[in-house]
PASETOR-568318 format. One record per residue (C-alpha): residue number from 1; residue in one letter; chain; x, y, z. Coordinates in nm, 4 decimals. Example, Ala and Ser with C-alpha at 12.3 -4.5 7.8 and 13.67 -1.06 7.14 Angstrom:
residues 2
 zapa numi lumse        X        Y        Z
    1    A     A   1.2300  -0.4500   0.7800
    2    S     A   1.3670  -0.1060   0.7140
end
This chain:
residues 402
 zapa numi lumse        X        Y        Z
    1    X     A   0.0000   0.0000   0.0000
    2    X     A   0.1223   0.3392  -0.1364
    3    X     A  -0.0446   0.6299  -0.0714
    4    X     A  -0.0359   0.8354  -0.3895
    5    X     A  -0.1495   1.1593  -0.5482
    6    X     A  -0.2885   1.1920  -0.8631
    7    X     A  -0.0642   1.2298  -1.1725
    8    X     A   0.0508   1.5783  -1.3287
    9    X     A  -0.1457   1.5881  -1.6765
   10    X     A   0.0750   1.5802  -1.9777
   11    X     A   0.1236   1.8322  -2.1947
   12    X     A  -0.0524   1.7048  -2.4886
   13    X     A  -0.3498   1.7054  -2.2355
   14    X     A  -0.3146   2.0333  -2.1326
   15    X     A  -0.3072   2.1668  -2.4553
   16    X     A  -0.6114   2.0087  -2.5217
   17    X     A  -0.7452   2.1562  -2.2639
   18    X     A  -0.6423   2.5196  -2.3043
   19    X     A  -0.8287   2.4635  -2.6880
   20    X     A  -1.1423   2.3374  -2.5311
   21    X     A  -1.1585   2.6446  -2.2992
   22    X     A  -1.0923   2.8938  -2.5779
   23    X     A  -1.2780   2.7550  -2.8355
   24    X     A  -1.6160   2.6588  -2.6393
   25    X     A  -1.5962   2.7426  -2.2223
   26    X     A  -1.4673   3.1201  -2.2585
   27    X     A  -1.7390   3.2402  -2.5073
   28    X     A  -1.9868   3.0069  -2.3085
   29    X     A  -1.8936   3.2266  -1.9869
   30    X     A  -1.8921   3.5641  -2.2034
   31    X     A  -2.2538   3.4677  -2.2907
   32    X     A  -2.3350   3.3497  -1.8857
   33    X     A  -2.3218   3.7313  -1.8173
   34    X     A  -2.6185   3.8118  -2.0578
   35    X     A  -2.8721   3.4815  -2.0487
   36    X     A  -3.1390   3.5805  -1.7607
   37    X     A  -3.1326   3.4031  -1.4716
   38    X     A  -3.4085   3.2959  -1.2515
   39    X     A  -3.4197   3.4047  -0.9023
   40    X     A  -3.5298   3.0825  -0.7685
   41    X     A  -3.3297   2.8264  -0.8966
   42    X     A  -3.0022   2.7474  -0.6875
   43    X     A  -2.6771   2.5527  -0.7709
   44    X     A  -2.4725   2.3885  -0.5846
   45    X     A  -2.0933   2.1519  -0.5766
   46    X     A  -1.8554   2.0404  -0.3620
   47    X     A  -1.4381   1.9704  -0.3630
   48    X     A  -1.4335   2.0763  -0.7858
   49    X     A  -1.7486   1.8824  -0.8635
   50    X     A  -1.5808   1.5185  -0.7263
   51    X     A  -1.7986   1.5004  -0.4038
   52    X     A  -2.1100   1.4797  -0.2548
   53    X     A  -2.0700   1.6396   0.0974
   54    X     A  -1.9510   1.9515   0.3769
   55    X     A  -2.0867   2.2534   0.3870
   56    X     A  -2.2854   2.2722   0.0512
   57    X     A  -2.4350   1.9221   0.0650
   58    X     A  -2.5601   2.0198   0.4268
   59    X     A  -2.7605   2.3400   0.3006
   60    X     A  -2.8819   2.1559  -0.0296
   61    X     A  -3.0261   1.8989   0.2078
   62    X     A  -3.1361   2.1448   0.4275
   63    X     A  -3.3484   2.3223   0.1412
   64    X     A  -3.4874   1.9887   0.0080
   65    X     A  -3.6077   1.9058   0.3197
   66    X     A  -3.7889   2.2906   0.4313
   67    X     A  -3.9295   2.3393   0.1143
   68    X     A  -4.0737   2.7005   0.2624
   69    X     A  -3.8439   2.8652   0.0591
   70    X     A  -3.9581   2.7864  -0.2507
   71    X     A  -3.6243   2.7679  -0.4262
   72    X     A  -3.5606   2.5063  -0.6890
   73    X     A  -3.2015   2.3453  -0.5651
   74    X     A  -3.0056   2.1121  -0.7616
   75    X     A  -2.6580   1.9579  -0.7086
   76    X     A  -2.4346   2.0006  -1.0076
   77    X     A  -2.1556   1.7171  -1.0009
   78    X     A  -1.9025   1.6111  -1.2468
   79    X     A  -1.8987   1.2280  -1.1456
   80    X     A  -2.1132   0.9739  -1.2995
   81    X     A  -2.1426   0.7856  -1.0155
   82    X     A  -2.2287   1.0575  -0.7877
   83    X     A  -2.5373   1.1405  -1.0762
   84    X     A  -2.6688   0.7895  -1.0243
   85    X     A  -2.6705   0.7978  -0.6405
   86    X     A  -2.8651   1.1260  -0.6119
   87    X     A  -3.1161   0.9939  -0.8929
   88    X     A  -3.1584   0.7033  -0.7412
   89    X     A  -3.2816   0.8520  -0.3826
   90    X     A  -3.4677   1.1737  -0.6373
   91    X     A  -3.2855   1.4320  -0.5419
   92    X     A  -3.2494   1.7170  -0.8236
   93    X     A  -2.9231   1.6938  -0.9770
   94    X     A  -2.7163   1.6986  -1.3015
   95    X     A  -2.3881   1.6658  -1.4903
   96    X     A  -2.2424   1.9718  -1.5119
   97    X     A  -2.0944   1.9010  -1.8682
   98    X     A  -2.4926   1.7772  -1.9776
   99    X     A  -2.7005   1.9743  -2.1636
  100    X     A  -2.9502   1.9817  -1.8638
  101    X     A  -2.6067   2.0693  -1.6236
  102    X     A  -2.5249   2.3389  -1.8612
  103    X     A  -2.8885   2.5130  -1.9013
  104    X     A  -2.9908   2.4654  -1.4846
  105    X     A  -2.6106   2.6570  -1.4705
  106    X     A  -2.7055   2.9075  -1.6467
  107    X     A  -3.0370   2.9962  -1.5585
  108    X     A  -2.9279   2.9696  -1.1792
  109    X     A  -2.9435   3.3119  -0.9873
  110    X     A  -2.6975   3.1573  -0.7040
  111    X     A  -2.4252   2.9346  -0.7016
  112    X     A  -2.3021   2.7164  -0.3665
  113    X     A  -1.9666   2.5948  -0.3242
  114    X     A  -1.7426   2.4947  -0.0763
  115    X     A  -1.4212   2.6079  -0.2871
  116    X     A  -1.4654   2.8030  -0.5830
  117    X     A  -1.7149   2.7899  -0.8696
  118    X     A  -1.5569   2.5798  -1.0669
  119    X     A  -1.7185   2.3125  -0.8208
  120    X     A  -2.0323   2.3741  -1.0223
  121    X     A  -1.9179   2.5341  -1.3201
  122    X     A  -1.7437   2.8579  -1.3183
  123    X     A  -1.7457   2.9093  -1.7253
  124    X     A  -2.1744   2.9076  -1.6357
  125    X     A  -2.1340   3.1447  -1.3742
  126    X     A  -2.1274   3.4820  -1.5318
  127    X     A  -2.3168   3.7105  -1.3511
  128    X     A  -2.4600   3.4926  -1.0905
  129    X     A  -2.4617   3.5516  -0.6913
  130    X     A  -2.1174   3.3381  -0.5790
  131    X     A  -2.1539   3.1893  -0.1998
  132    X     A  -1.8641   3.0150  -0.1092
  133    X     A  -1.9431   2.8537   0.2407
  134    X     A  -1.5818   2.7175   0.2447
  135    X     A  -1.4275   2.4130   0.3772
  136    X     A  -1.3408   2.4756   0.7192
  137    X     A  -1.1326   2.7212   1.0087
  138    X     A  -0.8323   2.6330   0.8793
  139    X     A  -0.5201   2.5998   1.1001
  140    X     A  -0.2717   2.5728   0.8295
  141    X     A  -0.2334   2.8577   0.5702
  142    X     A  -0.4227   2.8759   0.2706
  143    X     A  -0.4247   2.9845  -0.1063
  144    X     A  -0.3144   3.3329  -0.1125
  145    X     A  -0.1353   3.3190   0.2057
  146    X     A   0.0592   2.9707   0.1098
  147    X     A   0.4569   3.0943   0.0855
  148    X     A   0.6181   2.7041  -0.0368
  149    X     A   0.7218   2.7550  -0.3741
  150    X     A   0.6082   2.4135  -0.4369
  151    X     A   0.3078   2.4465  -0.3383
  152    X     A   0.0403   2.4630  -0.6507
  153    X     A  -0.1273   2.7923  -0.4866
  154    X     A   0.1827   2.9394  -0.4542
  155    X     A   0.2937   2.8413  -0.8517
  156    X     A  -0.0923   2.9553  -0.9278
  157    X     A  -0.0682   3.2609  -0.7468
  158    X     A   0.3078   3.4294  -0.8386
  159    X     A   0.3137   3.3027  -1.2275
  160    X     A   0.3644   3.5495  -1.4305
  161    X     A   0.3455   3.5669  -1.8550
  162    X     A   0.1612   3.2667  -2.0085
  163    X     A   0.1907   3.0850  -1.6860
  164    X     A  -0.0877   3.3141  -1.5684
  165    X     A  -0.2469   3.2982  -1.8448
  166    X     A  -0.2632   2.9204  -1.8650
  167    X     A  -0.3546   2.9000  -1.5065
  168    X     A  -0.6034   3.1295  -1.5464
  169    X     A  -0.7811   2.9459  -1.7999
  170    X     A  -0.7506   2.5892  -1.6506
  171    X     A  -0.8176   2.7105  -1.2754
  172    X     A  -1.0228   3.0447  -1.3370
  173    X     A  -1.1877   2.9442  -0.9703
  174    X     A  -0.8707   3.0330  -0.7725
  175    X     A  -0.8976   3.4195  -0.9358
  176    X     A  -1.2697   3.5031  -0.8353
  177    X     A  -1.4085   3.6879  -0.5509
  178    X     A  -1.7440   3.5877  -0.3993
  179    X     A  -2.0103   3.7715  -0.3227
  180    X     A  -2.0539   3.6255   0.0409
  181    X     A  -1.7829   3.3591   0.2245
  182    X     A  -1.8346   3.2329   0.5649
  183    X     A  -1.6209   3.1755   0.8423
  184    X     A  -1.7151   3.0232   1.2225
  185    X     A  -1.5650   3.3424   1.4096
  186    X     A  -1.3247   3.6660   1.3928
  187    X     A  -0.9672   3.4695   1.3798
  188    X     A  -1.0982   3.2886   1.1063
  189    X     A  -1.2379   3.6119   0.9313
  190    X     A  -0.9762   3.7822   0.9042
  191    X     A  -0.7792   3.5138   0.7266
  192    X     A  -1.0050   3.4899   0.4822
  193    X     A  -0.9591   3.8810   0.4059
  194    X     A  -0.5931   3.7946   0.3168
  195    X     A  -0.5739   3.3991   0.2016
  196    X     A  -0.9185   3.4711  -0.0748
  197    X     A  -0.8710   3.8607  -0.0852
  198    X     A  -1.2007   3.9511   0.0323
  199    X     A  -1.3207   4.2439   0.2573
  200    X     A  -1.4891   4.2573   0.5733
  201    X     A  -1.8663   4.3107   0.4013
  202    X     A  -1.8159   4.0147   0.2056
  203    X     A  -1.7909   3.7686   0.5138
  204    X     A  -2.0827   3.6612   0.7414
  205    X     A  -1.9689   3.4659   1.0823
  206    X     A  -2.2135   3.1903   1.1083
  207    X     A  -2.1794   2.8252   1.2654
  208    X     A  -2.0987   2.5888   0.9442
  209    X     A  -2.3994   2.4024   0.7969
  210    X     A  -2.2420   2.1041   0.8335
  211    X     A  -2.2088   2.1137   1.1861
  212    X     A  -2.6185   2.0650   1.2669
  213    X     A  -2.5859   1.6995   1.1985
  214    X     A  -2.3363   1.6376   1.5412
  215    X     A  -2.6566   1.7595   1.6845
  216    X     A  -2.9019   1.5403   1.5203
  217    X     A  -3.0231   1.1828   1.6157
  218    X     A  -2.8157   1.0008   1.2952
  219    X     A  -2.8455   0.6245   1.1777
  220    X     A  -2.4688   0.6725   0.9781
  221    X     A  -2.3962   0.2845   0.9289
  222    X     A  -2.5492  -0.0016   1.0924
  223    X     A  -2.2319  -0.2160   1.0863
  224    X     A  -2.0631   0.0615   1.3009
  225    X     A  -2.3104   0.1773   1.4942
  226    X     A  -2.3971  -0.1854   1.5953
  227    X     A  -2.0508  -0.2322   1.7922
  228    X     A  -2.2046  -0.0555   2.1008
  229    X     A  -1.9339  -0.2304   2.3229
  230    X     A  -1.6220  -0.0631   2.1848
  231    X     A  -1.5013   0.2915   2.1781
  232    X     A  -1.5200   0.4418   1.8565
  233    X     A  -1.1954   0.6292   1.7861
  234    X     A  -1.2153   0.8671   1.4567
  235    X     A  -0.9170   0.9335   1.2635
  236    X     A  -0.9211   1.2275   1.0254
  237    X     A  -0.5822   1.2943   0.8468
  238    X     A  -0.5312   1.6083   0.6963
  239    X     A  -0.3755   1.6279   0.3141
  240    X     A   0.0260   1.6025   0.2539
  241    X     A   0.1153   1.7572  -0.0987
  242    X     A   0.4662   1.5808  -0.1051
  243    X     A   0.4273   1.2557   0.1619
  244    X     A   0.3935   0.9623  -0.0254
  245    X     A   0.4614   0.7082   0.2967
  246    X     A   0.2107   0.4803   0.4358
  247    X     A   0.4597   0.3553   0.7053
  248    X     A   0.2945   0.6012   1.0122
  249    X     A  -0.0985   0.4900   0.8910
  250    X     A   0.0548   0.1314   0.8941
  251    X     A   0.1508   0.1567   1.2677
  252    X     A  -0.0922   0.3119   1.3399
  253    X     A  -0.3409   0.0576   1.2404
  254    X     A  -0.1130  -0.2666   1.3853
  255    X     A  -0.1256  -0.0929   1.7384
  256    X     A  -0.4966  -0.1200   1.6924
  257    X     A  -0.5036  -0.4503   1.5678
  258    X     A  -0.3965  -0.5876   1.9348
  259    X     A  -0.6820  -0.3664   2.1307
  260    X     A  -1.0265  -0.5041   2.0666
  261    X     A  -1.2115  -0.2393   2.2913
  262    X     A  -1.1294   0.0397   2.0108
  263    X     A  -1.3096   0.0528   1.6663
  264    X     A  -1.1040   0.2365   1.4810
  265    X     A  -1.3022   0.4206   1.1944
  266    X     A  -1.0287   0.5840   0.8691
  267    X     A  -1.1143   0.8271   0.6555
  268    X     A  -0.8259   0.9538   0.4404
  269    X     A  -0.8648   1.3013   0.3063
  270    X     A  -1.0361   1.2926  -0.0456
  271    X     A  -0.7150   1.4500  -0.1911
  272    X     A  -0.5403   1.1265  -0.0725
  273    X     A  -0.5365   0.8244  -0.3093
  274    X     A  -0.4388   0.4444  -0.1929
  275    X     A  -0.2315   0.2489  -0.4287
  276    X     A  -0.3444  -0.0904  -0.2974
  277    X     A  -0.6403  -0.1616  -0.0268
  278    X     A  -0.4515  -0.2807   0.3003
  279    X     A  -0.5249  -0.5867   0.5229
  280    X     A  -0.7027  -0.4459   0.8159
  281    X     A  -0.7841  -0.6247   1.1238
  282    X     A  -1.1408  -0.6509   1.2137
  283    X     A  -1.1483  -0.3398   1.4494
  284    X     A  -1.0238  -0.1495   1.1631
  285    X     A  -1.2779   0.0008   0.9250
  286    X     A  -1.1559   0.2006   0.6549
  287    X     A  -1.4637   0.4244   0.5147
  288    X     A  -1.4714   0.5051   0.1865
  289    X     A  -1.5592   0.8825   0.0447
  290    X     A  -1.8841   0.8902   0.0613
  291    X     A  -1.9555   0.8176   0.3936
  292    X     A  -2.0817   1.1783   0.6153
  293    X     A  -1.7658   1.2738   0.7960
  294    X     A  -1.9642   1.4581   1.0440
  295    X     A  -2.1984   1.1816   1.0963
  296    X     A  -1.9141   0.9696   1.1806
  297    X     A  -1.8316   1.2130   1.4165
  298    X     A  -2.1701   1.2347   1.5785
  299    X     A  -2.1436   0.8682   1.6732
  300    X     A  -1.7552   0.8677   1.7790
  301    X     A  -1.6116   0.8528   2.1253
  302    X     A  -1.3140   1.0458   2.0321
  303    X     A  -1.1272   1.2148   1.7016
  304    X     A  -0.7558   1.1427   1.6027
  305    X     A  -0.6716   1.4100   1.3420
  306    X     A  -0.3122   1.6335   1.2897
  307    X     A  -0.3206   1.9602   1.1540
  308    X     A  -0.7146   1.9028   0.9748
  309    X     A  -0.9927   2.2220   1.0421
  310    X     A  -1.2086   1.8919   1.1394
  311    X     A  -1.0870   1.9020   1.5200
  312    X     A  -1.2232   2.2420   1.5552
  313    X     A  -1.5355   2.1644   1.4403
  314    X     A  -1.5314   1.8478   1.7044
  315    X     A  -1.4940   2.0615   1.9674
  316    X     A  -1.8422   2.1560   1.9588
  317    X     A  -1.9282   1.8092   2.1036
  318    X     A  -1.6562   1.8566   2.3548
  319    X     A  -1.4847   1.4783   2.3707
  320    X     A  -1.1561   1.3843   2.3566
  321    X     A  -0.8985   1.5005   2.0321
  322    X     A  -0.5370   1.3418   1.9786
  323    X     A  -0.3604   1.5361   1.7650
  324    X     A  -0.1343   1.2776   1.5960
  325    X     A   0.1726   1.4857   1.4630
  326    X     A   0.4452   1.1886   1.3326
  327    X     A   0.5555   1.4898   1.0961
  328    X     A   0.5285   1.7995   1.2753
  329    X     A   0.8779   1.9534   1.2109
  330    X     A   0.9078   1.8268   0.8558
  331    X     A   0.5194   1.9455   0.7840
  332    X     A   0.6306   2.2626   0.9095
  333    X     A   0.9406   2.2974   0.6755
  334    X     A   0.7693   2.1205   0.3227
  335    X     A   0.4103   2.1703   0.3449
  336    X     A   0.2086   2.4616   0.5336
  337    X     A   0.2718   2.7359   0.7272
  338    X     A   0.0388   2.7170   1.0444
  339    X     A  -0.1755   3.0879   1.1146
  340    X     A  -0.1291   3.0373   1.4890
  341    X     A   0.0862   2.8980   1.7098
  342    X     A  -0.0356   2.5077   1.6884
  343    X     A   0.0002   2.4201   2.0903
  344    X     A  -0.2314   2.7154   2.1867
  345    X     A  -0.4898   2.5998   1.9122
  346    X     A  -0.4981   2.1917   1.9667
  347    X     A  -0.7530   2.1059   2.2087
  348    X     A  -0.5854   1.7837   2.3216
  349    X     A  -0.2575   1.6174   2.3359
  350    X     A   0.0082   1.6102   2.0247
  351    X     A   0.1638   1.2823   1.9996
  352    X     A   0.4226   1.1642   1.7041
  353    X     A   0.3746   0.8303   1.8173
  354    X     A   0.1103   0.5494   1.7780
  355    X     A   0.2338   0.3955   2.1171
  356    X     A   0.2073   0.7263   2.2830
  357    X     A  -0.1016   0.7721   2.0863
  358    X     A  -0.2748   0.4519   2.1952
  359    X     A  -0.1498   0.5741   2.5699
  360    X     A  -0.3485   0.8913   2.5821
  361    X     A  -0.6510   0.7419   2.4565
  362    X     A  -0.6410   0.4787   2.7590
  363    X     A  -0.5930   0.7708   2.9563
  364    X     A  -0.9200   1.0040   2.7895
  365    X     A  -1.1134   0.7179   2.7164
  366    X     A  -1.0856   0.3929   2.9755
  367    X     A  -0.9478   0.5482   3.3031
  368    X     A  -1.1526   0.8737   3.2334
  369    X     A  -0.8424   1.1060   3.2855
  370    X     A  -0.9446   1.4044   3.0864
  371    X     A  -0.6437   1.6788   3.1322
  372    X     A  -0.7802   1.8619   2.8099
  373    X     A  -1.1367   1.9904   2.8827
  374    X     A  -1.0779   2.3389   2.9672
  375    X     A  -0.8399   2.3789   2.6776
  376    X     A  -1.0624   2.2499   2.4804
  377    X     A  -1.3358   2.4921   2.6262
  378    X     A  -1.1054   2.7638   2.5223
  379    X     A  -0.9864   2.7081   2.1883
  380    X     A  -1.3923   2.6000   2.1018
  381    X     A  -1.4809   2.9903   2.1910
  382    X     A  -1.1938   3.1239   1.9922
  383    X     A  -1.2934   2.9370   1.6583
  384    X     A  -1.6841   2.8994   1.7419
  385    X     A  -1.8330   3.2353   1.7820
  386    X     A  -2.1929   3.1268   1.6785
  387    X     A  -2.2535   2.7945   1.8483
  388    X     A  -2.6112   2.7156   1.6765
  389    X     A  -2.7851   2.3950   1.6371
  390    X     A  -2.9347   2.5579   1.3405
  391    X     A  -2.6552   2.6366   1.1227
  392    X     A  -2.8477   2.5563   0.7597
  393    X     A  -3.1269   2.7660   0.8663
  394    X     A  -2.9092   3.0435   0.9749
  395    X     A  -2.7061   3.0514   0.6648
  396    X     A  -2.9742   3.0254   0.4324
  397    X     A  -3.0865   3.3481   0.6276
  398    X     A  -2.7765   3.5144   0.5657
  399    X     A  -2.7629   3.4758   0.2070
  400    X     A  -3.1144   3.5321   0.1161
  401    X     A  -3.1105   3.8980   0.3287
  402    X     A  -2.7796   3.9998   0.0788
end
């Protein structure tokens, strides 16, 4: 097992690419800004079109469900498979390439995102209200505010000549502005003024959408939630743009193969691809991509996670985080800048080692030693300004009063 990240294109593709956009998507988009659009239909995409879930799939199920509004919602994705699952359970959606994809796109007053518009389709978005609900508080730095030369925001961002101009027309997403963004408090605000270039009147501080589900009585899946006698223990890795070793997740799975009172639930980051599907023992589940994150979370005893925006989120539920940092220095020096200081901001131990790891959680979790709760307390206030149950509800507010 290899944990891999997809292949750069080749440059026969990219070419091809660049002609597609100028001879159909750029005078398709020059024509978005004069079609009329219809003030009550709403887009919406997630993670470039190649997911189903966070913060927009939380408010498009939110709509379907309070149907009040009278909106028509429907999710634009640019996976087959995703198409046939939302069918199949008739939920509005389309291909964003379709013909159907293209027309809803372009008739749509409002686009939803949790990235750019590109999720949806940003050559369709001409003149259109842009709501990017974004992806999390992040703890690492973002986009704009990303210094790694290696780094594809920071090549995106500092190119100059026909490198602009190519990235410009194969990632046009990364050079918008919304119209509204959200972040969970202040801290997080003002980052987004300098990682997206936005200014203070085009943020609202809500509680994410995704976040009313930890709240909710779930039924995520029956296998899991069936093992009642076992602690469920969460783990959440974050994305590494250059680590390509399995060796830390392999430890860190053996040294749960010998404790059969933990059920340890993986889900890799969807920017993180597995060569080869590992052995796991049976108190190892490893869930696949579309599987709710936060519902997993709802129904966890307690996260393991690194340097991921997911632990703030858990803190509304206030159990137990690990904060399992094998790579901390070498993150540090080859990945991402952090926008705080990362031992005021963890809510929970930081441990480098699965044996230290598997300590703490005896510790949190079996002797009931919890060290961490008024940290925890602490950091939740400083990165949870609005604590609502009613997060969808509120944000839908937001954006229909702009």
């Amino acid at each position: 097992m290899k944990l891999r990240r997809p292949s750069t294109p080749p440059l026969l593709l990219t070419i091809l690419r660049l002609l597609v956009t100028t001879t159909f998507w750029l005078p398709l988009y020059f024509v978005s800004f004069v079609l009329p659009r219809k003030k009550n239909i709403w887009v919406f995409g997630g993670f470039g079109g190649r997911l189903y879930a966070d913060n927009s799939k939380a408010l498009f199920s939110w709509m379907l469900d309070n149907s009040h509004h009278q909106k028509k919602v429907y999710w634009i994705t640019k996976r087959r498979d995703i198409l046939r699952k939302l069918s199949k359970e008739n939920k509005p959606c389309a291909h964003a390439y379709s013909i159907k994809g293209l027309y809803i796109s372009l008739r749509a007053s409002t686009f939803v995102f949790t990235h750019t518009s590109s999720d949806i389709n940003f050559w369709a978005s001409g003149g259109a209200i842009k709501i990017n609900l974004w992806h999390g508080s992040a703890i690492k730095k973002v986009l704009k505010d990303v210094s790694y030369s290696a780094s594809i925001e920071r090549r995106i961002y500092s190119a100059t000549g026909l490198a602009k101009l190519r990235f410009r027309m194969l990632k046009p997403g990364y050079f918008e502005s919304p119209d509204l963004i959200f972040a969970a408090s202040a801290c997080v605000a003002n980052n987004l003024i300098t990682s997206h270039g936005v200014s203070e009147s085009q943020i609202s501080i809500k509680g994410y959408p995704r976040t009313d589900v930890l709240f909710q009585a779930n039924e995520p899946l029956k296998a899991i939630d069936a093992e009642t006698n076992r602690k469920k223990i969460l783990y959440l890795p974050t994305f590494r743009e250059h680590d390509e070793s399995d060796t830390n997740l392999y430890e860190l799975i053996n040294c749960f193969s010998s404790r059969p009172e933990y059920l340890l639930l993986i889900k890799l980051h969807p920017a993180t691809f597995l060569g080869d599907t590992p052995h796991l023992p049976e108190n190892v589940v490893l869930l696949d991509q579309s599987v709710d994150t936060y519902e997993m979370m709802s129904v966890s005893d307690a996260l393991i996670t690194d340097y991921s925006s997911v632990a703030l989120d858990y803190l509304l539920l206030d159990r137990p985080i690990l904060y399992f940092c094998y790579d901390y220095v070498a993150y540090l020096s080859t990945e991402r800048e952090f926008y705080y200081d990362f031992s005021e901001v963890a809510g929970g131990p930081v441990i480098e080692t699965s044996g230290a790891l598997l300590s703490e959680l005896d510790d949190l979790l079996l002797a009931g030693v919890d060290r961490y709760k008024t940290k925890r307390h602490a950091v939740r206030a400083q990165f949870n300004q609005v604590i609502s149950k009613t997060s969808c509800a509120d944000t839908y507010a937001a954006i229909s009063s702009r």
